[in-house]
N, C-alpha and C positions, 0 to 999 in steps of 0.2 A: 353754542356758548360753553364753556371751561364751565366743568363741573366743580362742585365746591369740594373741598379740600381737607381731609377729616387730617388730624396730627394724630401720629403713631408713634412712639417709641423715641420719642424728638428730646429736645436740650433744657436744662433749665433756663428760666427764666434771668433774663434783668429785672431786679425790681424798684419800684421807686422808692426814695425816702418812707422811714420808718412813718415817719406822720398822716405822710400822704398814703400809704397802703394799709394804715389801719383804719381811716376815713373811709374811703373805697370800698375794704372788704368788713367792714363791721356791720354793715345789714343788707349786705351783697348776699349771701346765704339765702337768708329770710324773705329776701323781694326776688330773688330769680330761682330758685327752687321750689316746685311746684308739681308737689307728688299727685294732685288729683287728676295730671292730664296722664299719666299711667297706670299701666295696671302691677298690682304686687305679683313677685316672682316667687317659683318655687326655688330657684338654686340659691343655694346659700354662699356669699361673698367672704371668699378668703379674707380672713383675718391676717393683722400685719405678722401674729405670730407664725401664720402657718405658710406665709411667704416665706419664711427665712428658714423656718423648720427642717433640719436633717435626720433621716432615720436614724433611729436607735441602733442597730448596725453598722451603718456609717460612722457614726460617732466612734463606735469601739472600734471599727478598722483605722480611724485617724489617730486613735491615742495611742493602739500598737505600732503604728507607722511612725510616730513621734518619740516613743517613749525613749531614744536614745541619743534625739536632735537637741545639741545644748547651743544652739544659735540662732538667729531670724533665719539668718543667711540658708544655714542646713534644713530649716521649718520650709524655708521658702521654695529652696529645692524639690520636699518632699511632696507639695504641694502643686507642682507644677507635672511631675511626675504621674501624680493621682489623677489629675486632672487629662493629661495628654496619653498617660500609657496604661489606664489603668484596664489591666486583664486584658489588652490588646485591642483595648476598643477606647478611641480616643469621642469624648462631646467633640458634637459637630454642627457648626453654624447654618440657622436652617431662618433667615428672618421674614418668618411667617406663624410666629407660636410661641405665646406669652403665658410660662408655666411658673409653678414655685419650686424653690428648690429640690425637693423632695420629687415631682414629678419630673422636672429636668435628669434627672441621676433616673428615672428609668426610662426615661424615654431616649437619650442619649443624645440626643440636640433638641433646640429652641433657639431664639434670637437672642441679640446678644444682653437685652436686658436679665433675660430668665438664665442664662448661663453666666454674666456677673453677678445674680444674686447667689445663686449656687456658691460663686467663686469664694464669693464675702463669706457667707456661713461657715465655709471648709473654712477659710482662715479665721474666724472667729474663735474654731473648735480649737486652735492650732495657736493661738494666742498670740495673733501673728498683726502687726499693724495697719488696717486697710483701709483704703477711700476709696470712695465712687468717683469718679472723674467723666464729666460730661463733654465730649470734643465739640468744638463750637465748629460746628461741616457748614455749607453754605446749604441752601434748600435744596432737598433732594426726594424725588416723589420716585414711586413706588405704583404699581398697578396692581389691586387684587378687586376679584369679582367686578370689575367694570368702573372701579370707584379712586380716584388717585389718593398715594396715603403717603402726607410729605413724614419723611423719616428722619431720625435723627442718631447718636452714637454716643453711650455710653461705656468705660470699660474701669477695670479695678487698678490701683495700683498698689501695693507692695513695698512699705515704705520701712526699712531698716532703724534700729534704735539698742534703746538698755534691755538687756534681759539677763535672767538669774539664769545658770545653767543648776544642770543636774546636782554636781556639786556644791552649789553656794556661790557660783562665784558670779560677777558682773562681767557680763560683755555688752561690748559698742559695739554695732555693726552701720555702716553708710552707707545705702544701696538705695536704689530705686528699681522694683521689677515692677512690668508691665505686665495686665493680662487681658488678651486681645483677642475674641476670637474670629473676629471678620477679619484676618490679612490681607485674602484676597483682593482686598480694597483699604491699602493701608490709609488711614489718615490722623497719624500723628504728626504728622506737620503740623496740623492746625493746631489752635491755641486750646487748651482745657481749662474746666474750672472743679473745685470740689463739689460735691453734693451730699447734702445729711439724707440721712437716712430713710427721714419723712417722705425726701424728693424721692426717693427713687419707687416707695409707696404707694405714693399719688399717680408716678409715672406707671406702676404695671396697673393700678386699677384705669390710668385714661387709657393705656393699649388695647386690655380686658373691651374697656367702651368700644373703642373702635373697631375691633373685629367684632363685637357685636352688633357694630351699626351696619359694616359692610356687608352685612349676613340679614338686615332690615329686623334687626332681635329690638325694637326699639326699648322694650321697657327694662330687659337686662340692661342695656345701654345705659338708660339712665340709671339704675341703681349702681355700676361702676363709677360714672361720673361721678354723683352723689358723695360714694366714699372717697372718692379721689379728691373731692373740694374739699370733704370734712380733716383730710390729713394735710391737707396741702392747697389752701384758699388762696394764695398767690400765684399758683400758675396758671399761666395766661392758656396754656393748651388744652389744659381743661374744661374753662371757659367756652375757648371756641368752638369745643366739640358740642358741647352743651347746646350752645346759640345753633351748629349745625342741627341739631335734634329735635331742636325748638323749630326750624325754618322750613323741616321735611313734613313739621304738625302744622303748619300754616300760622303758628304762635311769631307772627311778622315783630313782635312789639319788645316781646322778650326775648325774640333772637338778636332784635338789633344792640338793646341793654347787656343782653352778654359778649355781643363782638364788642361793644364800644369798651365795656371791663376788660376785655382782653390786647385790647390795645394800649389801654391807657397802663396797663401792667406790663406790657413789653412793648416798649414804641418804636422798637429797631426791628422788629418783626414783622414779616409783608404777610403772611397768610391770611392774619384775624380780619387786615385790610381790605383784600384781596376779598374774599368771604361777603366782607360787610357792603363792598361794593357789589356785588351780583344782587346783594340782599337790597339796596336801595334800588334796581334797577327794577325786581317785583315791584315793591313797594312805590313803584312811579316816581322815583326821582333824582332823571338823569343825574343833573346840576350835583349831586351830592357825589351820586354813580361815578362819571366822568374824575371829578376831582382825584377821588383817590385812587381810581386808575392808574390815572397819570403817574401820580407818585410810586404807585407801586412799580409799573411798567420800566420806570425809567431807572431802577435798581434791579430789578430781575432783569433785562438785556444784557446785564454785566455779566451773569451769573453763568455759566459754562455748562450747569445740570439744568438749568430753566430749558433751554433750547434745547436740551435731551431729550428733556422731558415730554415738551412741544415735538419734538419728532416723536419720538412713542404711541403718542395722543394721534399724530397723523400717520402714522402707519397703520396704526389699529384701525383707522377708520379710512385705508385705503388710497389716502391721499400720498402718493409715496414721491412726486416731487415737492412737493410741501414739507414733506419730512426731511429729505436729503437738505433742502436748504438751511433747518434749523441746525441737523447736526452739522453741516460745514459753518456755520455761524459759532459751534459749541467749541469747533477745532479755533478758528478764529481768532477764541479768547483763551485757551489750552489747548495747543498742538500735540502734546502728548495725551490725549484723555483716550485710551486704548476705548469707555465705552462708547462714545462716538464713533471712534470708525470701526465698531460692529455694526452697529448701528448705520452706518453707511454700508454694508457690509451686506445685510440684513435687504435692504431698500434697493440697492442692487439687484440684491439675484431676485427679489419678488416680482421684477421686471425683466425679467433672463438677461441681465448684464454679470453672468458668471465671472469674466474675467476681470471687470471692476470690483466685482464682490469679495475674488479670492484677495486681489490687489489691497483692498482695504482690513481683509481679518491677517494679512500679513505685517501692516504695522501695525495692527492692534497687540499682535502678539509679541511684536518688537518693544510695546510703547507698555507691554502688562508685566504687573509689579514683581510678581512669581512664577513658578514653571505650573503650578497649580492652573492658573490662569490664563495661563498659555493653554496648557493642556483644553482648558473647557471651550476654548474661541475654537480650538481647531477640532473638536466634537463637535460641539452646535454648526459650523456650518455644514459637518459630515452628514448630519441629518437632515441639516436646511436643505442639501443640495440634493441626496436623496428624495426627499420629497419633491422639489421639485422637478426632477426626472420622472417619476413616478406620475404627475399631472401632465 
């Protein structure tokens, strides 16, 4: 059976009418939060200040950095600068590690929520126009400690306007800069939406949950969650994770109460679904089970990461023609998706079909978005292949 599906780092929310979502969540709190089935924690839960918080240090290296920039435009520059060159060491996209800014800047990568938040603060210091922008990616799952962790993609944008220079004077500048640091897997094609500042709150305290749940931290777990609903009670992925936390206590009643909130708050979303149906199939009841299956099933076949995904799932677990046929399913619906035919690639040589395998990490590397990315298909199978010499 398809393990359930915690949300990590994933998209905001659609939500319904104002009317309808303050009915919903106005004693949603109160009947599905239920601190007696945990135990209290010693660590203490960042505050929204100390999320966005930059060194005293830092601070002074941006207004020296600035103190000469009379325009967004030149702000933006400097910024971009600090960011990618600073002292020879550029942050580096690492999506596995949900930090605040302040820890970001010493650790020198994070995912790309904890490195947007970074981003935001530096241009807040810098007086510089920014939004969070949430990419709407199709579902895309993620494998850490044995647990699938559907993902999703936030980045900053860098929006141009009035500003006083040094002088006194008024400038316009028009611009739109992006800041992005997963390239290797571009996806600005897809469509984005803004997000206030709450959302992106809510979202590092649901991440904070989730690597605590993958890690079986359950009562950290829910203290993340906790804070995550109290700043942001409309998002449906906080919800789910909750009902998943609820589902792993055998709390059957209030897992299904919070998948169904998390549905009815985002109803174009398959995961809480998906969830909710493994949960009625405990709970003994196909009939319910089956249905939204269906529904779910018959939208993720479309989806090109779904059947990645499913090949993942079955190679992990050694099924490696089972796996080959998803991701030739995933090329199917995208002939270019370079991770598919690693992924063939991969299933290949696990079966000593070397020369199918090179055959496949060669369009992969044909079909990959940067030379970065090229570079790493043609590492990994250097070691794949390695090893399996070596066996």
């Amino acid at each position: 059976m398809t393990n359930m599906r915690f949300i990590l780092n994933i998209c905001v929310v659609v939500l319904l009418t104002a009317c309808q979502q303050n009915n919903m969540l106005a004693t949603a709190p109160q009947t599905l939060l239920h601190d007696h089935l945990f135990n209290p924690i010693a660590e203490a839960i960042e505050t929204p200040e100390q999320i966005f918080a930059l060194p005293e240090q830092t601070k002074a290296d941006v207004r020296l950095l600035t103190r000469s920039a009379d325009s967004p435009r030149v702000k933006t520059d400097l910024l971009l600068n600090y960011l990618f060159e600073k002292k020879g060491s550029s942050l580096l996209y690492q999506n596995d590690a949900t930090l605040t800014a302040a820890q970001t800047l010493t650790a020198r990568q994070a995912n790309c929520l904890s490195l947007t938040i970074l981003s935001y603060s530096l241009a807040q210091e810098m007086d510089l126009n920014a939004e969070f922008r949430d990419i709407k990616i199709p579902e895309y799952w993620t494998q850490n400690n044995g647990q699938s962790l559907l993902n999703g993609h936030v980045n900053l944008s860098i929006v141009g306007g009035k500003s006083i220079g040094k002088n006194g004077g008024i400038h316009y500048s028009v611009f739109n800069y992006v800041v992005d640091f997963d390239m290797q897997n571009n996806k600005n094609h897809f469509p984005s939406v803004v997000l206030k500042q709450m959302q992106i709150i809510g979202m590092f305290y649901n991440n904070k949950a989730a690597e605590a749940m993958v890690y079986d931290k359950d009562d950290l777990a829910y203290a993340y969650l906790k804070a995550a609903i109290s700043v942001d009670p409309g998002s449906a992925e906080s919800w789910n994770n909750l009902a998943v936390l609820y589902r792993q206590k055998r709390q059957y009643a209030l897992a299904e109460k919070a998948y169904l909130l998390a549905t009815q708050l985002a109803p174009e979303q398959l995961n809480s679904k998906a969830n909710l149906a493994l949960l009625y199939e405990v709970m003994g009841e196909p009939e319910k089970a089956a249905q939204l299956t269906q529904i779910v099933n018959a939208k993720r076949l479309q989806n090109p990461f779904y059947h990645i995904m499913l090949g993942n799932e079955s190679l992990a677990l050694g099924m490696t023609q089972q796996a080959i046929e998803h991701y030739k399913r995933s090329l199917a619906l995208n002939n270019k998706s370079s991770e598919a035919m690693f992924g063939l690639a991969k299933a290949h040589l696990s079966i000593g079909q070397t020369d199918k395998a090179e055959q496949y990490l060669k369009s992969a590397e044909k079909s990959a978005s940067n030379r970065d990315e090229r570079t790493r298909y043609q590492h990994k199978l250097k070691l794949l292949t390695t090893a399996a010499v070596k066996h």
